[in-house]
N, C-alpha and C positions, 0 to 999 in steps of 0.2 A: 524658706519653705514655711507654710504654716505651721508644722508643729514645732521646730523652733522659735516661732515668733509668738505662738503661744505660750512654747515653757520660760522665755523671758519676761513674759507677761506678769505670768503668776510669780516666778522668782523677785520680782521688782514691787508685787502687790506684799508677798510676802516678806519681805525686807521691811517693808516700812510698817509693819505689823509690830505686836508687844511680844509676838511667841516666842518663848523661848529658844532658844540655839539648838537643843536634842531633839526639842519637836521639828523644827525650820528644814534641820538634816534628815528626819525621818519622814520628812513630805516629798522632800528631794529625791533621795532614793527611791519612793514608788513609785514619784513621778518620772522618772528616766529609766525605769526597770520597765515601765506601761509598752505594750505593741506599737501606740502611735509614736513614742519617741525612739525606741531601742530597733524596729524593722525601717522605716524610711519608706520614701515613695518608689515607687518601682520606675524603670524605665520606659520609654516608648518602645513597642514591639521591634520599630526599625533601627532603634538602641541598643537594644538586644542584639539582634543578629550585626549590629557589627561589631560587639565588643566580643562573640563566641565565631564567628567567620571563620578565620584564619585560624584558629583552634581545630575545629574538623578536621578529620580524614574521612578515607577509604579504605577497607581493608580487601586484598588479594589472597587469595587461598591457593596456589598453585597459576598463579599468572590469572584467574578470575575475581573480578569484582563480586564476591561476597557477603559485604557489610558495611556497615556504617563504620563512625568512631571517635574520639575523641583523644587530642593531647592533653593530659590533666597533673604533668608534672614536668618543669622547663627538662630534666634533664634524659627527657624522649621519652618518658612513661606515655601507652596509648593505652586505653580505654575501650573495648567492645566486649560484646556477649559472647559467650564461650561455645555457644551451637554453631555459631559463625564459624569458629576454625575446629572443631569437631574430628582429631584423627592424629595418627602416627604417621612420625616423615612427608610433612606436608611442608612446601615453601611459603613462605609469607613476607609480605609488603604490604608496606602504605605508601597512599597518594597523598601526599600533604595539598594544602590549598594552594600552592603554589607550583599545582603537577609535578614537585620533586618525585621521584618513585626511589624505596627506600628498606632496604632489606630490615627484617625485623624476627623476634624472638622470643619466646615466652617467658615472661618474666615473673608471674604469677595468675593460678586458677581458684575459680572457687564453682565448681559446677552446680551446688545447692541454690546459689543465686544467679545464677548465668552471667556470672562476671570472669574475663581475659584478662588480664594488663602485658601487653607487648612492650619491648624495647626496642629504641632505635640508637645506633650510633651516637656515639658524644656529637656534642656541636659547639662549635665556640660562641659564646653568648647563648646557648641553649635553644631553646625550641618554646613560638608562643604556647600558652597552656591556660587552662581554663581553671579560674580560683576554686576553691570548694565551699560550699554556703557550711554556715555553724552547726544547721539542724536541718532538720527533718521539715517539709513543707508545710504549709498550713492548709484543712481543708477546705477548698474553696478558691484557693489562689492560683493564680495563673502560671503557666509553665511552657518552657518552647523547647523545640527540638529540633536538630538539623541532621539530615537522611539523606541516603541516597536512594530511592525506593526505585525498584524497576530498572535502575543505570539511569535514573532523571539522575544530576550532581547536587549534591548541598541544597536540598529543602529546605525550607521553613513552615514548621506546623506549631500550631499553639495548642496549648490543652488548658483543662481546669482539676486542679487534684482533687480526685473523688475519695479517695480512703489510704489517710498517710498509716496507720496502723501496716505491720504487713502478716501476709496473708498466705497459703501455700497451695500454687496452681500445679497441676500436672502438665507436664511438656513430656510427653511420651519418649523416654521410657522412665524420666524419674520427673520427681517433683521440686519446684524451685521459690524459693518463698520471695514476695515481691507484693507492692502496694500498687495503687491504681489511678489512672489517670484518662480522665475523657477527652478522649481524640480520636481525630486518623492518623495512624501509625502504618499503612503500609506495606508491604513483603520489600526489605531490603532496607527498611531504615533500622532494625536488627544493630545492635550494638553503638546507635548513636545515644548522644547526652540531653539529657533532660536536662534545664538548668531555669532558673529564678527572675524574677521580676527587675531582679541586677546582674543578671547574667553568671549566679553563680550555678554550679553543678551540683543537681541535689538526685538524681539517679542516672538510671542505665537504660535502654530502649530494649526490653525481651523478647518478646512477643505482643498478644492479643487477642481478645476473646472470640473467636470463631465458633458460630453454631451451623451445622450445615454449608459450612466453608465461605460462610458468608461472616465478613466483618460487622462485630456488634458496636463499635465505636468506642471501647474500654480497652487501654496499652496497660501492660503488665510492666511494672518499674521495676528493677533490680535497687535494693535502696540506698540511700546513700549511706548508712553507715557500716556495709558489708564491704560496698570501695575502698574506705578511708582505711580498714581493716588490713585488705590487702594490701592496699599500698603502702602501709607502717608495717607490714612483717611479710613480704610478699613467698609467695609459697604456694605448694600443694594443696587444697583444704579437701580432707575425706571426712564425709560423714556418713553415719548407720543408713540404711537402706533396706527398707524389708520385698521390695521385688512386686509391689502389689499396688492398686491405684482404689479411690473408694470414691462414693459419694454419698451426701447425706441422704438419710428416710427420703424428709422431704421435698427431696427433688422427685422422685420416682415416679410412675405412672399409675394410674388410679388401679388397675387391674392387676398389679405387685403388693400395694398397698391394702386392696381387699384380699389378702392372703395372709398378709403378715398378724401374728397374734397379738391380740391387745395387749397394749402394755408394755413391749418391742421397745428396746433405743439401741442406736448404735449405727455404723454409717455398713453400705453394701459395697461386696466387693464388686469394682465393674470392668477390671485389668488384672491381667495374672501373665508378668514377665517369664517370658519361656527360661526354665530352667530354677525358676524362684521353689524357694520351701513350700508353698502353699500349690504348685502344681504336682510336686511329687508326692502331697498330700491328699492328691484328689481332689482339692476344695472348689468345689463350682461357682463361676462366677453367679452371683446373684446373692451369695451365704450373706450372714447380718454377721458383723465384727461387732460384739458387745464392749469388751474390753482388753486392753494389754496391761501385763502383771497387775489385773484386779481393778485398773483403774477405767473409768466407765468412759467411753468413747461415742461422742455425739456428731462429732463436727470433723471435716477433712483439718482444719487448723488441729483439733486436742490431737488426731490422731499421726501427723507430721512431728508436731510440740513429742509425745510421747516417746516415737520412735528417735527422733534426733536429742534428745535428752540421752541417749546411749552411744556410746562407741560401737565400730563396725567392727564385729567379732562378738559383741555381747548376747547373752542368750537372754532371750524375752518368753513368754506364756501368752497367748492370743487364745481366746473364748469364741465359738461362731455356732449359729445356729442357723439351720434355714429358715425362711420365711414365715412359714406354719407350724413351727414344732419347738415346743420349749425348752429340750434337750438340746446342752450344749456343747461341743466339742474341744478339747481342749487339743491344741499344738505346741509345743516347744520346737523353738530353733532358733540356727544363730545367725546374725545381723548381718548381711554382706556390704561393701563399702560403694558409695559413690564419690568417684575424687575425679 
């Protein structure tokens, strides 16, 4: 490969150099610590899809085809979104890529990220599985996924990671934090595996940005180090939950906007979960959320960060104002759980 054959280049220029040994080893390390030597060239697209193939599934929710999914640990760990199997006392299987059909079980959830992990029966020699990459993707870099969208089997779609940071979208009726990836994603590829230029696994397939129920071409990624999470302590994950969805100022319509007092921040409420603290408060949607316990709230991410920064049961202070009036309301109450 060329950057091999360039770092023995330099290594062999530098050998026959006068530099000292401390220096020689401190070129060394920066030089192999740099992206073009430590990531490697990526695979061919059709590289790809056969070294993550037989890793897919499908997942059955009651004898229906459901979801997407992945095997991502030999000893029958699967992988899909947790809206996929969505309920009490439901049956579930997987289709492995070789039509086994294959009873399975919950093995660990984390609903804030929309991640599942099922279990399948032991197997002798285990089950193929898909590596997990070291980190978090780079922006810009290319990524593939394989789906079952509409009951088509095992797609292949590519994308380009638009923003590895992660971020907290609302999936009605709570919100699930996740970074972004430019693609077609589909209805039904829902729980399949995002994975790397070497076929590693770097997220989870969620959803997607829908305006007018039209696809904007942006897949919402569960991330990969909320997987890796679960998979090392697999479990239940509850977190705080205030029952309520916002968006910022500046999204709003110009005619909301000419009402609001100068000077205004804070994001609006535009969802109020039936039975949440803020309906038996009366609070209409449209009020401005200034702040929770004091601290000032601009963005749907401060105001996610703020509330999951608390345990469900914890009691918070939330400030709202309507639109036009700079009197503010104070609420107290206590956090309900999503698990």
């Amino acid at each position: 490969m060329v950057a091999k054959s360039l770092f023995y280049w330099i290594l062999l220029v530098l050998l026959k150099t006068s530099l000292p040994t401390i220096c020689l080893v401190a070129v060394l390390v920066l030089l192999t610590a740099s992206p073009v030597f430590s990531q490697g060239r990526d695979l061919t697209p059709d590289r790809v899809h056969q070294r993550v193939e037989a890793t897919a599934v499908e997942v059955l929710v009651n004898g229906r085809l459901a979801g997407s999914g992945a095997v991502i640990d030999r000893d029958g760990i699967v992988l899909t979104a947790a809206h996929v199997a969505n309920g009490n006392d439901l049956t579930l299987e997987v289709l492995l890529a070789d039509k086994s059909r294959i009873a399975a079980s919950v093995y660990g959830k984390d609903a804030s990220h929309d991640i599942l992990l099922l279990k399948l029966p032991d197997k002798p020699g285990g089950y193929d599985s898909i590596p997990m990459a070291r980190k978090q993707p780079l922006v810009g870099s290319k990524a593939y996924l394989i789906g079952s969208p509409l009951f088509r089997h095992r797609l292949f779609f590519s994308g380009t990671v638009a923003q590895s940071r992660v971020s907290a979208e609302f999936l009605n009726p709570h919100y699930v934090e996740v970074f972004y990836i430019q693609s077609a994603s589909p209805h039904g590829t829902s729980g399949g595996a995002w994975v790397n230029g070497n076929g590693q696994l770097i997220g989870l397939q969620s959803a997607m940005l829908f305006i007018n129920n039209a696809p904007q071409g942006m897949a919402f990624v569960s991330p990969l180090s909320a997987i890796k999470d679960l998979l090392n302590n697999p479990r239940t994950v509850a977190v705080a939950s205030a029952g309520f969805a916002v968006e910022e100022l500046w999204e709003q319509p110009p005619n909301y906007l000419n009402e609001v007092t100068k000077g205004t921040a804070g994001v609006v409420i535009k969802i109020i979960i039936s039975g949440s603290p803020l309906e038996r408060a009366q609070v209409p949607v449209g009020a401005i959320l200034t702040s929770i316990n004091g601290k000032a709230i601009q963005t749907r991410d401060a105001y996610i960060k703020a509330i999951r920064q608390h345990r469900p049961g914890d009691e918070i202070t939330l400030k709202l104002r309507t639109p036009n009036n700079m009197t503010e309301q104070e609420i107290q109450f206590k956090l309900g759980s999503l698990q």
